[in-house]
N, C-alpha and C positions, 0 to 999 in steps of 0.2 A: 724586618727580621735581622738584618745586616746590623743593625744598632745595636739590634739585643745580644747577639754572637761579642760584637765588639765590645759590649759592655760587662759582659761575664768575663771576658778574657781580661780585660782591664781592672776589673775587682782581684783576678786571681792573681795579677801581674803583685797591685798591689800589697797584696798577702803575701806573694813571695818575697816583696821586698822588705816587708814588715821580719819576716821569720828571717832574713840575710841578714838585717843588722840588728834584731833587738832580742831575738830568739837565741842565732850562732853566734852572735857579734864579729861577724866576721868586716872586713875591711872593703873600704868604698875602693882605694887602689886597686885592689884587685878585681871588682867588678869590671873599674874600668878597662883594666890590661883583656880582662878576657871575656866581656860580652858579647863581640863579635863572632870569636873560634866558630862557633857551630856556624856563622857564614863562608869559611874557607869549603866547605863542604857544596858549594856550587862551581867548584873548582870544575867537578866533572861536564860542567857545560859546554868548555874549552873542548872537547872531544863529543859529544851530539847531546841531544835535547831528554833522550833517553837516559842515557846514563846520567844527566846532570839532574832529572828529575827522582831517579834512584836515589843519588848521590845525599841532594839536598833533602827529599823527603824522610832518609834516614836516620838525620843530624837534625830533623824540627818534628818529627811524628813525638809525640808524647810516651811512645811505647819503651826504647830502649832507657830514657830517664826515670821513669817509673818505676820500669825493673833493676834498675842498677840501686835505687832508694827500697826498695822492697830487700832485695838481697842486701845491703847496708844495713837495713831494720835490724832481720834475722838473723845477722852475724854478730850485732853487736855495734859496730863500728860506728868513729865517728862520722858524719854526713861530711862529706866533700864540698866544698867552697867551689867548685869548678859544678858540683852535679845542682847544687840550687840553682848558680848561674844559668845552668843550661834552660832550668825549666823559666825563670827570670827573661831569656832572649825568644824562648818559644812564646809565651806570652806576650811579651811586649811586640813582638811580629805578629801575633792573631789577633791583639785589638787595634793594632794599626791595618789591619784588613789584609795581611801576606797568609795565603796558605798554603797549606801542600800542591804539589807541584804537578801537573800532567803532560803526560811524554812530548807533548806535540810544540808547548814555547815556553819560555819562563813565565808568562805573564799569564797564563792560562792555570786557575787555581781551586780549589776546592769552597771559595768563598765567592767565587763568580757566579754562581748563581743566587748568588743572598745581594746581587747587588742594586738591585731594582729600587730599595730604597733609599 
């Protein structure tokens, strides 16, 4: 099952990347400079295991990227270069097997139990 997770996340990694430069034509520099950002958001770990899981699951759940490109739709507006990125590093962190975060260590994740295979 862990394959299969990783390998859906890895197609969709790929789509994002396909839509980053050939859809927006947006720029490989700036991928570079800021596909990390949404990791500064384990910052809160520096203060307890709770808040760090808070923190980071906020900045890698799918939920607030989705609705910030939903509200983009229905506005009108052009899509953000920072908002593909985001969903670009949430992918690329779910088919390398990182997932959401549970209060207790950083290493304890939503994807531990798919790890069997």
């Amino acid at each position: 099952m862990n394959k299969l997770i990783k390998s859906e996340y890895g197609l969709l990694l790929i789509c994002s990347l396909v839509m980053y430069f050939y859809e927006f034509k947006f720029s490989l520099i700036w991928l570079i400079i800021l596909i990390l950002i949404p990791d500064i958001s384990a910052v809160g770990y520096l203060f307890n295991n709770k808040l760090g899981a808070y923190t980071y699951n906020l900045m890698h759940s799918l939920v607030l990227p989705t609705m910030f490109l939903i509200i983009t739709i229905f506005l009108h507006y052009h899509v953000n270069t920072f908002l593909i990125i985001w969903f670009i590093h949430i992918f690329m962190d779910r088919s390398l097997g990182y997932g959401l975060k549970y209060n207790d260590n950083f290493q304890h994740t939503h994807i531990d139990s798919m790890k069997k295979d």
